[in-house]
NURO-571674 format. One record per residue (C-alpha): residue number from 1; chain; x, y, z. Coordinates in nm, 3 decimals. Layout:
<torses>
TORSE  num  cadena        x        y        z
TORSE  NUM       A        X        Y        Z
...
</torses>
This chain:
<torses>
TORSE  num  cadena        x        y        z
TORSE    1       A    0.186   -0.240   -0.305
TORSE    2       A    0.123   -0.194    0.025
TORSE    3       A   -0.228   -0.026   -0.053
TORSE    4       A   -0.437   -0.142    0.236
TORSE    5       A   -0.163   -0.085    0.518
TORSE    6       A   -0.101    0.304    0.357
TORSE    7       A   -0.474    0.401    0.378
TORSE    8       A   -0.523    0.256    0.720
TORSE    9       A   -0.225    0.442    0.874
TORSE   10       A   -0.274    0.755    0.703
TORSE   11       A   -0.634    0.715    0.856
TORSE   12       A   -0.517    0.670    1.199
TORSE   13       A   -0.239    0.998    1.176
TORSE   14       A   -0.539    1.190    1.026
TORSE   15       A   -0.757    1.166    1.333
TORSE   16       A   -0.443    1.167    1.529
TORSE   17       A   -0.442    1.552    1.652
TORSE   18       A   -0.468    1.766    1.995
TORSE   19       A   -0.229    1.772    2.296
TORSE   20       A    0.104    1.960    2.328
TORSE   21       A    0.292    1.631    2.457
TORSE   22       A    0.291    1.250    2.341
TORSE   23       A    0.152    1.049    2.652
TORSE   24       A    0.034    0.710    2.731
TORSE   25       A   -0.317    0.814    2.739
TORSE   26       A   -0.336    0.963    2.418
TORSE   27       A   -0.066    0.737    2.241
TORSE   28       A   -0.292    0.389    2.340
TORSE   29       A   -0.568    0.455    2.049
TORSE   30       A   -0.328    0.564    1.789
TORSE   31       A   -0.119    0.234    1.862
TORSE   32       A   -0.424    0.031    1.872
TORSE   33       A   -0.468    0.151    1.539
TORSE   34       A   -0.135    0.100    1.420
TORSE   35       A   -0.103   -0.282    1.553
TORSE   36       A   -0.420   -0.348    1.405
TORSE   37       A   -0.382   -0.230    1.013
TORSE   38       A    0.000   -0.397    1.072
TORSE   39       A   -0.241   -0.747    1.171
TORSE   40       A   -0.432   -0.671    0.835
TORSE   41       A   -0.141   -0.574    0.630
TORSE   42       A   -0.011   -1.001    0.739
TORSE   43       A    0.240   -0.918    0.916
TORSE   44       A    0.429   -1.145    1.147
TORSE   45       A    0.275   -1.099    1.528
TORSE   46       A    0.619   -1.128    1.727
TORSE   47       A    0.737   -0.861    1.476
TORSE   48       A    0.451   -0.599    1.518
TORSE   49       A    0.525   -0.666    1.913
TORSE   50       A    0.873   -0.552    1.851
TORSE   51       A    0.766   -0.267    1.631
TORSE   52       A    0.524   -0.107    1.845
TORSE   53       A    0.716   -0.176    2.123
TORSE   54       A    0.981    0.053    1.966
TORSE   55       A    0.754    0.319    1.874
TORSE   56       A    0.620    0.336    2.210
TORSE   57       A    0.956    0.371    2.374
TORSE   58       A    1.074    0.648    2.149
TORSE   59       A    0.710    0.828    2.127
TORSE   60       A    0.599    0.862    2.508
TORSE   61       A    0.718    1.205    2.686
TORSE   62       A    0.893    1.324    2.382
TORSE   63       A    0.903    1.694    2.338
TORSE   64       A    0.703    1.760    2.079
TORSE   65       A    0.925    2.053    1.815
TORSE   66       A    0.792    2.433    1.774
TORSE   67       A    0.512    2.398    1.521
TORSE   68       A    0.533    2.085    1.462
TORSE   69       A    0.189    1.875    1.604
TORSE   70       A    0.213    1.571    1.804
TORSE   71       A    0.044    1.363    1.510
TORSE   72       A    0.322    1.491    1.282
TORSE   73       A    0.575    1.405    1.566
TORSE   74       A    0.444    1.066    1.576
TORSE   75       A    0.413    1.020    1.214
TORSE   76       A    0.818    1.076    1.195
TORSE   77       A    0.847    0.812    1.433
TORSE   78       A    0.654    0.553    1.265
TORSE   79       A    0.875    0.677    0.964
TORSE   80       A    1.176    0.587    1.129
TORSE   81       A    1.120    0.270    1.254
TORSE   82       A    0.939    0.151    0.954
TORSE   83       A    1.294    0.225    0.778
TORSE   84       A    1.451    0.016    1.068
TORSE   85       A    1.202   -0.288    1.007
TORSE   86       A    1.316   -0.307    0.668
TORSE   87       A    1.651   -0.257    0.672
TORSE   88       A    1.767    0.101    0.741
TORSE   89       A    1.974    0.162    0.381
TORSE   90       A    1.973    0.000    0.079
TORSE   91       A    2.180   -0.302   -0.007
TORSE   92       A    2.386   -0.352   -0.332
TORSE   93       A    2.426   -0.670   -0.472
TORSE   94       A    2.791   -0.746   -0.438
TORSE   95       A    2.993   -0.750   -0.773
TORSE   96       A    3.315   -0.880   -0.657
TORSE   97       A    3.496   -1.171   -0.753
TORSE   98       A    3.628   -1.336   -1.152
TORSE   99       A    3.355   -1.424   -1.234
TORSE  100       A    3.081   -1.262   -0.976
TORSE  101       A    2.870   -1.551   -0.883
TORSE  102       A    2.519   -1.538   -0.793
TORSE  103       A    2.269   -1.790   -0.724
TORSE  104       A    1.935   -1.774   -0.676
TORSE  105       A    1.721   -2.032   -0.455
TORSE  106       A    1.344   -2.075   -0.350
TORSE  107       A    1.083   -2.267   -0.395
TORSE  108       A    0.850   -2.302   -0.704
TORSE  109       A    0.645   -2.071   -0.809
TORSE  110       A    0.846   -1.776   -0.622
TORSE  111       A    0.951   -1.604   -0.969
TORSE  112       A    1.299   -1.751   -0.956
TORSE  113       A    1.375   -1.803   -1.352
TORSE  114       A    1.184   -1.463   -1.409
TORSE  115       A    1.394   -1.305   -1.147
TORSE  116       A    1.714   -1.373   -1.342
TORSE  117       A    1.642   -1.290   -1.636
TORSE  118       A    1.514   -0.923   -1.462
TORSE  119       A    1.877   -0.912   -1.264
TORSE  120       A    2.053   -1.005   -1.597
TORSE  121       A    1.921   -0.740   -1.773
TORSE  122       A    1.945   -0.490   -1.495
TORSE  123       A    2.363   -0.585   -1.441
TORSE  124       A    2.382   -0.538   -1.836
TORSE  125       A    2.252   -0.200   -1.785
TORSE  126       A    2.480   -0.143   -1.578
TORSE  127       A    2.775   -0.233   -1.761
TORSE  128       A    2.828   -0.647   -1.728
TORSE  129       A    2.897   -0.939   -1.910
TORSE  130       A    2.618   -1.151   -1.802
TORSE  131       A    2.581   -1.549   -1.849
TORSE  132       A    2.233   -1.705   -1.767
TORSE  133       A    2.286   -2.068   -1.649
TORSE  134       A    1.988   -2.277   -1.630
TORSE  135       A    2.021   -2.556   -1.334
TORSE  136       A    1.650   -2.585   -1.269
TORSE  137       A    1.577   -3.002   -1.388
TORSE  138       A    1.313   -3.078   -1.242
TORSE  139       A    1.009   -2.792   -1.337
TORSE  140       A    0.883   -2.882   -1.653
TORSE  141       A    0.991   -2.621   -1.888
TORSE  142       A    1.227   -2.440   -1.683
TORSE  143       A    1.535   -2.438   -1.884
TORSE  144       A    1.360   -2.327   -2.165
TORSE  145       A    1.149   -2.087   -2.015
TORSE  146       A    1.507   -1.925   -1.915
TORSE  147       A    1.616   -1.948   -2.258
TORSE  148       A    1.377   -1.777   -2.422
TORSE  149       A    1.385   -1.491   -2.129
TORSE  150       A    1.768   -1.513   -2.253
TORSE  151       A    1.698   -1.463   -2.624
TORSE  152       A    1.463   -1.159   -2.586
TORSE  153       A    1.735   -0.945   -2.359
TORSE  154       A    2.042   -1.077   -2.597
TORSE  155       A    2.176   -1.242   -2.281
TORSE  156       A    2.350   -1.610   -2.360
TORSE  157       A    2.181   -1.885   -2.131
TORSE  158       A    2.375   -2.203   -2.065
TORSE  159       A    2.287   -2.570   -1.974
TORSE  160       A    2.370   -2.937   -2.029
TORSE  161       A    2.060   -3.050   -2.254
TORSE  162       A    1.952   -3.393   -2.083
TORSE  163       A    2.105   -3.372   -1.765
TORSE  164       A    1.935   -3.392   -1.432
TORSE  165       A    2.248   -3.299   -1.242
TORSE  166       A    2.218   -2.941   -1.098
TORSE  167       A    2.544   -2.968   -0.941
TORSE  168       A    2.748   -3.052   -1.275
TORSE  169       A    2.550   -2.788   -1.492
TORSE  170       A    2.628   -2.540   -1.238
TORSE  171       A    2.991   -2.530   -1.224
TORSE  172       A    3.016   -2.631   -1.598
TORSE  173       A    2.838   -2.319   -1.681
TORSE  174       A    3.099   -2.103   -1.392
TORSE  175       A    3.388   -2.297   -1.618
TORSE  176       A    3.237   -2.182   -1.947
TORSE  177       A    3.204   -1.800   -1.780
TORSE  178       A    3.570   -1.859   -1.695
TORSE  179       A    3.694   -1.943   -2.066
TORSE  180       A    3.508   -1.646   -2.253
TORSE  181       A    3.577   -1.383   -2.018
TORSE  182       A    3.233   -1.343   -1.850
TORSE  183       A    3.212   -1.131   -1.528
TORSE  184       A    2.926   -1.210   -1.379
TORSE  185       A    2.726   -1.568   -1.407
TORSE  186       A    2.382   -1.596   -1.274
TORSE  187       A    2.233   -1.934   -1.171
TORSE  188       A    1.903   -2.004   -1.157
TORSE  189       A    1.852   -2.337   -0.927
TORSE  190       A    1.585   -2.559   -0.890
TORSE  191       A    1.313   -2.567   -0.660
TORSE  192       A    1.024   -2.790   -0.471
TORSE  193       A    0.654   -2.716   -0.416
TORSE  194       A    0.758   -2.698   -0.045
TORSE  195       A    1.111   -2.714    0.176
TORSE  196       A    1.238   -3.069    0.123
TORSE  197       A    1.582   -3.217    0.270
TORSE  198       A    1.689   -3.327   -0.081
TORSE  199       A    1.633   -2.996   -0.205
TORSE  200       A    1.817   -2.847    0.065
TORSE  201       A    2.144   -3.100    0.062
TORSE  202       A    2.170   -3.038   -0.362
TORSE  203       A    2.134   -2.666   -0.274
TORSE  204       A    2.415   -2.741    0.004
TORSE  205       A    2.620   -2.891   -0.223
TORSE  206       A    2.605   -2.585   -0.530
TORSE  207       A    2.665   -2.345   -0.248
TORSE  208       A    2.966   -2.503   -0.135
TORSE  209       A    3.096   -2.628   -0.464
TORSE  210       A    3.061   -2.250   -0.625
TORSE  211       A    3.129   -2.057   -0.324
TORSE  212       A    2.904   -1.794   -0.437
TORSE  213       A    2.923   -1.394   -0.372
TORSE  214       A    2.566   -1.396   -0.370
TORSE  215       A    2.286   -1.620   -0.243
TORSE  216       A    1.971   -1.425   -0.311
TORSE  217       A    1.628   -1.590   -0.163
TORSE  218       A    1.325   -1.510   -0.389
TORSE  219       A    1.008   -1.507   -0.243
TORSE  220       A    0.647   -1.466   -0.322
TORSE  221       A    0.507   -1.150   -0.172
TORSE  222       A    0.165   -1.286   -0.184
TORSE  223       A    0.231   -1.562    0.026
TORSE  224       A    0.250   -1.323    0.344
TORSE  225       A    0.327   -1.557    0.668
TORSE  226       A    0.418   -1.835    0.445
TORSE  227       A    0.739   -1.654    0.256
TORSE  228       A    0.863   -1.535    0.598
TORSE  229       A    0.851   -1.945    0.719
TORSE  230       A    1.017   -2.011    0.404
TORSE  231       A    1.281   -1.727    0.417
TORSE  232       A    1.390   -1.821    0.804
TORSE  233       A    1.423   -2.219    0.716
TORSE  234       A    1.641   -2.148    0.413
TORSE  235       A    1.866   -1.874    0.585
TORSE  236       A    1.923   -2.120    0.887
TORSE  237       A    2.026   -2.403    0.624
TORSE  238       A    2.239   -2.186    0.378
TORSE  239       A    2.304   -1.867    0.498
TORSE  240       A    2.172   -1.627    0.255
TORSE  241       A    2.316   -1.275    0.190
TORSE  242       A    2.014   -1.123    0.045
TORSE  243       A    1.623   -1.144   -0.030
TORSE  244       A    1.466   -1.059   -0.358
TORSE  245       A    1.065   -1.015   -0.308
TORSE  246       A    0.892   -1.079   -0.597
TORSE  247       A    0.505   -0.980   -0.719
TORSE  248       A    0.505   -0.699   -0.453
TORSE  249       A    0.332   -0.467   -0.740
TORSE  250       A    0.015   -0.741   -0.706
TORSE  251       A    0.045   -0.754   -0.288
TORSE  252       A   -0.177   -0.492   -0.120
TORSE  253       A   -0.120   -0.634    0.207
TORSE  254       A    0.278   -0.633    0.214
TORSE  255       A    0.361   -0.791    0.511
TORSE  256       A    0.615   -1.059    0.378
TORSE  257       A    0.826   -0.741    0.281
TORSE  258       A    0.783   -0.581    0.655
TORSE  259       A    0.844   -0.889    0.822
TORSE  260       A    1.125   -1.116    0.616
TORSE  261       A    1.408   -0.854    0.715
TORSE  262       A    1.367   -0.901    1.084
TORSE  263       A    1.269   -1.233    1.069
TORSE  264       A    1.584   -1.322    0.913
TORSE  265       A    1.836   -1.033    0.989
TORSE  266       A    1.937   -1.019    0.570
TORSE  267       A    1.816   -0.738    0.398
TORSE  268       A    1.613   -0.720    0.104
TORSE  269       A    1.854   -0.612   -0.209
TORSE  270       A    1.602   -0.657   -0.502
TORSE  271       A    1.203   -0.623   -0.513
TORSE  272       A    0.995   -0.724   -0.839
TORSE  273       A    0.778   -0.404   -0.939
TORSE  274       A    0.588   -0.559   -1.271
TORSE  275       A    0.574   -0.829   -1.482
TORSE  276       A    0.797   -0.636   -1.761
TORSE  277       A    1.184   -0.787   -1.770
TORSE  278       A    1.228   -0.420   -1.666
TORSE  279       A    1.026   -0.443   -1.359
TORSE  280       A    1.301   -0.519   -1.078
TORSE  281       A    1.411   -0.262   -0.859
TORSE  282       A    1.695   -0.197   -0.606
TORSE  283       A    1.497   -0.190   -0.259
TORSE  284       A    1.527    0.132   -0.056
TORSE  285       A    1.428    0.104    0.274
TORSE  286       A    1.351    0.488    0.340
TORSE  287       A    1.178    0.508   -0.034
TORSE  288       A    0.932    0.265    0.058
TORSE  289       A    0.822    0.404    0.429
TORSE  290       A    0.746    0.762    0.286
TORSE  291       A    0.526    0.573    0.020
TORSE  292       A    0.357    0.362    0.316
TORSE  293       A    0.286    0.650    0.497
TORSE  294       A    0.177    0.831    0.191
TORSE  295       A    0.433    1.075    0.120
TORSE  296       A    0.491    0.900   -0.239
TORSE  297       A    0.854    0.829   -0.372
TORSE  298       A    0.968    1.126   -0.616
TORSE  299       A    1.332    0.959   -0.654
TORSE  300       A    1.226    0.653   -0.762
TORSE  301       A    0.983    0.807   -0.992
TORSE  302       A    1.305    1.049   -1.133
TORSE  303       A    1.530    0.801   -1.187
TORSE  304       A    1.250    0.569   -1.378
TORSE  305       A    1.193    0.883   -1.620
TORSE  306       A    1.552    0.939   -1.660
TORSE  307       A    1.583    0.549   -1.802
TORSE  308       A    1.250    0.594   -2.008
TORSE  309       A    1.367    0.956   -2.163
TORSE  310       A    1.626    1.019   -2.416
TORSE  311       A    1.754    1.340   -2.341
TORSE  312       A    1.868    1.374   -2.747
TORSE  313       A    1.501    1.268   -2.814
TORSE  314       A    1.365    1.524   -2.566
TORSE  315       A    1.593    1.790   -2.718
TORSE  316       A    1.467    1.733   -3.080
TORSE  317       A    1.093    1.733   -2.980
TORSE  318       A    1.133    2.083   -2.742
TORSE  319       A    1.304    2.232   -3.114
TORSE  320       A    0.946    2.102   -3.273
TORSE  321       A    0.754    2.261   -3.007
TORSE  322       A    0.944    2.583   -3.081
TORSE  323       A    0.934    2.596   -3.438
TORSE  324       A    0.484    2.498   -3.362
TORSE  325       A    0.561    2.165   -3.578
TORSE  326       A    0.493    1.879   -3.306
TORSE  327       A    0.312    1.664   -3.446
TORSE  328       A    0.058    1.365   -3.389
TORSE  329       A    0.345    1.122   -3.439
TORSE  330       A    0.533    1.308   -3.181
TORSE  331       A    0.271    1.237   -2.918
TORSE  332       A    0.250    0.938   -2.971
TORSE  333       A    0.653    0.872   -2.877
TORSE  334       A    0.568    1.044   -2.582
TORSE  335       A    0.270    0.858   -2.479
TORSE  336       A    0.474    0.555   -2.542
TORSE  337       A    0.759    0.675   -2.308
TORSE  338       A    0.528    0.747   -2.070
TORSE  339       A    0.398    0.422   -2.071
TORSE  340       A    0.745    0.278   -1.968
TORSE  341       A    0.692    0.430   -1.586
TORSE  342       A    0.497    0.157   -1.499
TORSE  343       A    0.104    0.199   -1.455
TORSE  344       A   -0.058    0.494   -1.417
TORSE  345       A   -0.198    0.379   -1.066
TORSE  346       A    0.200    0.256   -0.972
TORSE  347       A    0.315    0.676   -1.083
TORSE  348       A   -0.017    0.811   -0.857
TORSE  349       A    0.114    0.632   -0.571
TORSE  350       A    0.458    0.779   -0.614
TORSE  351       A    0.341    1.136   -0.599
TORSE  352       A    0.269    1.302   -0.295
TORSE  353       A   -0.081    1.335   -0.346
TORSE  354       A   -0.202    1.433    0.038
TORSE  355       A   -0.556    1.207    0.095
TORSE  356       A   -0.582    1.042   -0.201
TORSE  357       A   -0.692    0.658   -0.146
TORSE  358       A   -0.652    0.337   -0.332
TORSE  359       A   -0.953    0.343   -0.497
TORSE  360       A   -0.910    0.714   -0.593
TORSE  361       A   -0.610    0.593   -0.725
TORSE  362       A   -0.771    0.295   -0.886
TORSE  363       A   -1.044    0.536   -1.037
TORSE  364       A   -0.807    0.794   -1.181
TORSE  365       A   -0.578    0.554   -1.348
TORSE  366       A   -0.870    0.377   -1.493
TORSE  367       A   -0.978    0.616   -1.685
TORSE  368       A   -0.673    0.795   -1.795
TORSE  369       A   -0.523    0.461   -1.925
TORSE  370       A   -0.882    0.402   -2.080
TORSE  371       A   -0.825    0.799   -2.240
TORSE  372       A   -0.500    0.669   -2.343
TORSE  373       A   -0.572    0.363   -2.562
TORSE  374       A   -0.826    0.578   -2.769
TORSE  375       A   -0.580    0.839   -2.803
TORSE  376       A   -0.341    0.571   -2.973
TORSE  377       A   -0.632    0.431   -3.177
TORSE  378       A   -0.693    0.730   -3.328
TORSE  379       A   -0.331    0.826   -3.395
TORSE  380       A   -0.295    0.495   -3.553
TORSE  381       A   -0.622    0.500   -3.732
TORSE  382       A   -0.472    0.769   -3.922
TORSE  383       A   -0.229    0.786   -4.251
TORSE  384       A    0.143    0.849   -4.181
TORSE  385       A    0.108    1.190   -4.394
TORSE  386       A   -0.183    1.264   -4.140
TORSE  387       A    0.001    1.196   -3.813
TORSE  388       A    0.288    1.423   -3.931
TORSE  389       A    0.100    1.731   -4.098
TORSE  390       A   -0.233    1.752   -3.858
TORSE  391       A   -0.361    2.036   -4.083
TORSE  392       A   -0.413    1.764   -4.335
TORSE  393       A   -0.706    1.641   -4.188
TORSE  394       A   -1.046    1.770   -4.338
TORSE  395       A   -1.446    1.649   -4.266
TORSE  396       A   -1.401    1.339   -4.483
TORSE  397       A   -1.059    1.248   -4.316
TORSE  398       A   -1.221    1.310   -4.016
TORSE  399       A   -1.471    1.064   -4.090
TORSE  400       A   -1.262    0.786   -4.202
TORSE  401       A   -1.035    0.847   -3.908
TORSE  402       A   -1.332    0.816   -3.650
TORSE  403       A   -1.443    0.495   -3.808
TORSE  404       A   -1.155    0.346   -3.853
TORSE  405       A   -1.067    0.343   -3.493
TORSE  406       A   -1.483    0.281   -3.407
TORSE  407       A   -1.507    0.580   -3.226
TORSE  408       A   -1.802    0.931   -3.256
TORSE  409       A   -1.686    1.170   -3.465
TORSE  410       A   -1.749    1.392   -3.221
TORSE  411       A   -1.493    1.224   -2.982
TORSE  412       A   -1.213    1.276   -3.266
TORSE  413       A   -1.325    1.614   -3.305
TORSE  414       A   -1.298    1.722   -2.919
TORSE  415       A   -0.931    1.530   -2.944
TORSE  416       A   -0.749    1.723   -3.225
TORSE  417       A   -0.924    2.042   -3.051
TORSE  418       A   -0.755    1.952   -2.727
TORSE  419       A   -0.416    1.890   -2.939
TORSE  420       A   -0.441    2.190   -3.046
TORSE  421       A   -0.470    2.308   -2.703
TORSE  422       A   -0.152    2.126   -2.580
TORSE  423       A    0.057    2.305   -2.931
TORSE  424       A   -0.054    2.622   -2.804
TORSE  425       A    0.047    2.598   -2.439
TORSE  426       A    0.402    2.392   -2.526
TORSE  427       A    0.500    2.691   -2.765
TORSE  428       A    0.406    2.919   -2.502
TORSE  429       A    0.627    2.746   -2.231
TORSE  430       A    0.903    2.715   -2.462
TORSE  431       A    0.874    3.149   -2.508
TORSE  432       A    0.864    3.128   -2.106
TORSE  433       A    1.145    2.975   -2.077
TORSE  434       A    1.327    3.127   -2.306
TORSE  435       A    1.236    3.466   -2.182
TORSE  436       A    1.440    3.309   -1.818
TORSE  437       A    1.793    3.303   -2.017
TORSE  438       A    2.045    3.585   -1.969
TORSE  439       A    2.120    3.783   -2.249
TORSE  440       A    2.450    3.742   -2.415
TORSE  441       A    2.602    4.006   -2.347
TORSE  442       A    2.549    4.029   -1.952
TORSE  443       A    2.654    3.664   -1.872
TORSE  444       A    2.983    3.761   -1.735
TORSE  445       A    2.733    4.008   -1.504
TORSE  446       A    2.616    3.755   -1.321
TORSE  447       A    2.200    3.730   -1.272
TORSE  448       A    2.189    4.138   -1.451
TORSE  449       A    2.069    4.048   -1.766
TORSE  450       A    1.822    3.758   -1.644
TORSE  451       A    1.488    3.856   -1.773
TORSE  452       A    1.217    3.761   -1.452
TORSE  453       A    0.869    3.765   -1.569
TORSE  454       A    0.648    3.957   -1.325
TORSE  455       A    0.479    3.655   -1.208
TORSE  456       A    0.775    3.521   -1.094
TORSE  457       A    0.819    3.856   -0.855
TORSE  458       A    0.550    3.771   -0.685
TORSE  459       A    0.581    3.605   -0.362
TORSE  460       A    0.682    3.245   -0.348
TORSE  461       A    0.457    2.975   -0.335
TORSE  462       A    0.426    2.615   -0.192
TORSE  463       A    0.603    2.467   -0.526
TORSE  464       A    0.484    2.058   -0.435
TORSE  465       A    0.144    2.252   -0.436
TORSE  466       A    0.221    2.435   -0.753
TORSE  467       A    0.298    2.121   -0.930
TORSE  468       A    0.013    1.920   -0.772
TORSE  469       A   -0.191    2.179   -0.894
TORSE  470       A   -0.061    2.169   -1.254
TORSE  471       A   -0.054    1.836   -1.296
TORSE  472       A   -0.334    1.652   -1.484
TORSE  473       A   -0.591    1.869   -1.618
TORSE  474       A   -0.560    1.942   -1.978
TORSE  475       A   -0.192    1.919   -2.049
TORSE  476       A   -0.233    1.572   -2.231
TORSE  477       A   -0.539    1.537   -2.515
TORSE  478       A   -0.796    1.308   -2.367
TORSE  479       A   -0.698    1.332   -2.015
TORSE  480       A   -0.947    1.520   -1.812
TORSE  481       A   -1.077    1.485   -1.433
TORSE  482       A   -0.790    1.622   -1.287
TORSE  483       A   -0.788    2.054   -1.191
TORSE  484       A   -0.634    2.208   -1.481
TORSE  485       A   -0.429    2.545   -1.451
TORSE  486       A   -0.192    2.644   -1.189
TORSE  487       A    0.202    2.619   -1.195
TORSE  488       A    0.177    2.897   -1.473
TORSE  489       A   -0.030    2.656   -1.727
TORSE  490       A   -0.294    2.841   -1.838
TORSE  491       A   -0.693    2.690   -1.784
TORSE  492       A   -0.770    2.572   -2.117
TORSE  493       A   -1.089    2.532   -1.991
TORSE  494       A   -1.153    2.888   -2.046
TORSE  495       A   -0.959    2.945   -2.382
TORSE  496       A   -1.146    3.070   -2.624
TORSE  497       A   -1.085    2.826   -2.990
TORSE  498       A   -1.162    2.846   -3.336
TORSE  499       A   -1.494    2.629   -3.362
TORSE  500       A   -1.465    2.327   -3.680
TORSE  501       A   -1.704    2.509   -3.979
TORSE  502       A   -1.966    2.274   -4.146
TORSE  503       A   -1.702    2.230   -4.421
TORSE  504       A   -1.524    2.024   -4.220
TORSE  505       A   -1.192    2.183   -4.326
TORSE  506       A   -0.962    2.350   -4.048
TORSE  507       A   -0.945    2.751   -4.102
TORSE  508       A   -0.551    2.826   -4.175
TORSE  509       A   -0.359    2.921   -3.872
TORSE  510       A   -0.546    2.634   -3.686
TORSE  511       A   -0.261    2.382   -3.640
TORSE  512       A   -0.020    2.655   -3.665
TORSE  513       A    0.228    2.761   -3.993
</torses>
């Protein structure tokens, strides 16, 4: 998201550099610059007038901080008003009421039914009783569609079968909430191919007839100029109190997003990340500048690992790294966890990763994603007694393995070296950080007893560069491209390993005790 407007402005703050003050003279090009990748990224016109317009105001004769470089100064600007453009904080959907009601509108095609199935399963989450009520008649397959959406999250969907009336399946569905205790009923309404006046008096009618907490718009973020039309006609006819922008994950452009909000004055509470039920996000205003200008979006990325991870999991499989019994089984959970992120390219572009473009992005996740589908062929082309005790496998294992999963034996062969690899340097962090504990006996001393390596004496390093510089690499079997070492990992590179005798069987000691 947002692909094509990130590399252009981090182009134009790269060559952005010199003076001591921001002036007209040398603010004209950069703007130029700015108003032009804003033109490419579809925004609306009358909103990039206001934008730069702001910029300009705020950027011309403004002391520029001690060691801080006019580009930088400029760059902080841009920040700021980019956060302003799209909302300044984040918006929470509002839970109130017996039963919370909220209703979705837009037209067809915008992700609607999709969209509330994501926002059920998100409120469950979070704690609520959630009723799916499907009042969209007239798409062919929509009720069902919501059904089934329904059945794979465990969420109850209701509807009147046969009836064309969205009005009576609407509030019949609010009276059933009612009666079983339900706190929160989400209604999924029906849309046209374009903005109709029937469309809008039914929707007129629902409104007023529910009196809704919520009345989320969903539209298309690949629409550009269209879904910002779309989103000002139906806020003028029903008032909306939020936006949910769907597909932005498939929009490189991103200008619906940058221009809806002050189009329309409503913020944007909700923004579709994937096509997984688990792909719908809370929008953050700030989140989403940094990772425009390039500065990635570490929250976002924490708080996805924290719902991927299970800390009791992650516990047990540190214990097997400690006692050298991880296994190939092991890795694969891990993979798998991994996987629930999101792409590889949508993690890369939540990094701050200083210069790297789209298509470096496009390259890198490419073929680490193409690494890790061979990885889990091989894992799976092997026995469950072979996943679990590695030093099971022997030549004509080996063999059978490699063809099962169609790939060289040589390729299997440089994989469960560079597993072996990854055992060695997981037992050694666990001794590392083990060796950081305070003794027993000096905790009520305070930091006496804490054993500090002495390359941890030394003197302090950039730690975003440390991690950038130990990320990749050889940590994961299969993954390679990326600078290994750094941020205390050793180069595995350079490690000298036992090599596989003609035998084909593993010497003892090779996949540990």
């Amino acid at each position: 998201m947002f692909d094509q407007l990130s590399d252009r402005l981090q182009d134009v703050f790269a060559n952005f550099r010199g003076d001591r003050q921001l002036t007209e003279e040398n603010m004209e090009d950069a703007l130029r610059e700015v108003r032009r990748a804003l033109l490419e990224a579809d925004v609306s016109l009358r909103v990039i007038k206001a934008f730069i317009s702001r910029v300009k105001d705020r950027a011309v004769g403004e002391a520029v901080l001690k060691s801080v470089e006019p580009g930088q100064q400029l760059i902080k600007i841009v920040h700021d008003e980019l956060v302003t453009l799209m909302g300044g904080e984040a918006q929470a959907i509002n839970l109130a009421g017996q039963p919370n009601i909220i209703v979705l509108f837009g037209l067809q095609g915008s992700g609607k039914t999709t969209t509330a199935g994501k926002l059920a399963l998100k409120l469950r989450k979070e704690g609520r009783k959630v009723l799916l009520v499907a009042a969209d008649v007239y798409r062919p397959a929509a009720i069902q569609q919501l059904i089934t959406l329904g059945k794979q999250i465990d969420i109850p969907t209701f509807t009147i079968e046969g009836s064309k009336d969205v009005l009576e399946i609407a509030r019949s569905g609010v009276e059933q909430a009612k009666a079983e205790t339900y706190d929160t009923v989400i209604v999924d309404t029906a849309g046209r191919l374009q903005v109709d006046t029937d469309m809008m008096a039914e929707l007129l009618l629902v409104e007023r007839v529910l009196q809704p907490q919520e009345k989320l718009l969903v539209i298309d973020a690949m629409t550009g100029q269209e879904a910002v039309a779309v989103a000002e006609t139906f806020n003028a006819q029903l008032e909306v109190t939020g936006i949910v922008v769907t597909k932005l994950d498939g929009d490189a452009r991103g200008g619906a997003a940058l221009s809806v909000v002050e189009v329309t004055g409503k913020p944007i509470k909700l923004i579709g990340t994937s096509e997984k039920l688990t792909g719908l996000e809370v929008f953050h205003p700030d989140r989403m500048a940094t990772r425009i200008l390039g500065m990635g979006d570490v929250v976002s990325l924490v708080e996805r690992a924290q719902e991927a991870f299970d800390m009791e999991e992650a516990q047990r499989l540190e214990e097997k790294m400690r006692k050298d019994s991880f296994s190939f089984e092991d890795f694969l959970k891990i993979q798998k966890s991994f996987k629930m992120l999101g792409s590889m390219e949508q993690i890369l572009g939540m990094l701050p990763i200083p210069g790297i473009t789209k298509e470096m992005r496009e390259m890198i996740s490419h073929s680490g994603e193409g690494q890790m589908k061979k990885v889990e062929a091989m894992i799976s082309s092997m026995t469950l007694a072979e996943r679990r005790k590695p030093e099971l496998i022997n030549e004509s294992r080996r063999q059978r393995i490699a063809k099962g999963c169609g790939m060289k034996d040589d390729e299997l062969e440089a994989f469960l070296r560079q597993f072996e690899q990854m055992r060695m340097v997981m037992k050694q962090l666990t001794k590392f950080t083990d060796s950081m504990k305070p003794e027993p006996e000096s905790v009520a001393g305070g930091l006496s007893g804490l054993k500090m390596p002495r390359s941890i004496k030394k003197k302090k390093k950039d730690p975003m560069a440390e991690m950038m510089q130990g990320m990749g690499g050889s940590g994961f079997p299969g993954m390679s491209g990326m600078p290994a070492g750094g941020s205390g990992m050793p180069d595995l590179s350079k490690m000298k390993l036992p090599k596989m005798p003609k035998g084909g069987k593993f010497p003892p000691g090779f996949f540990g005790k």
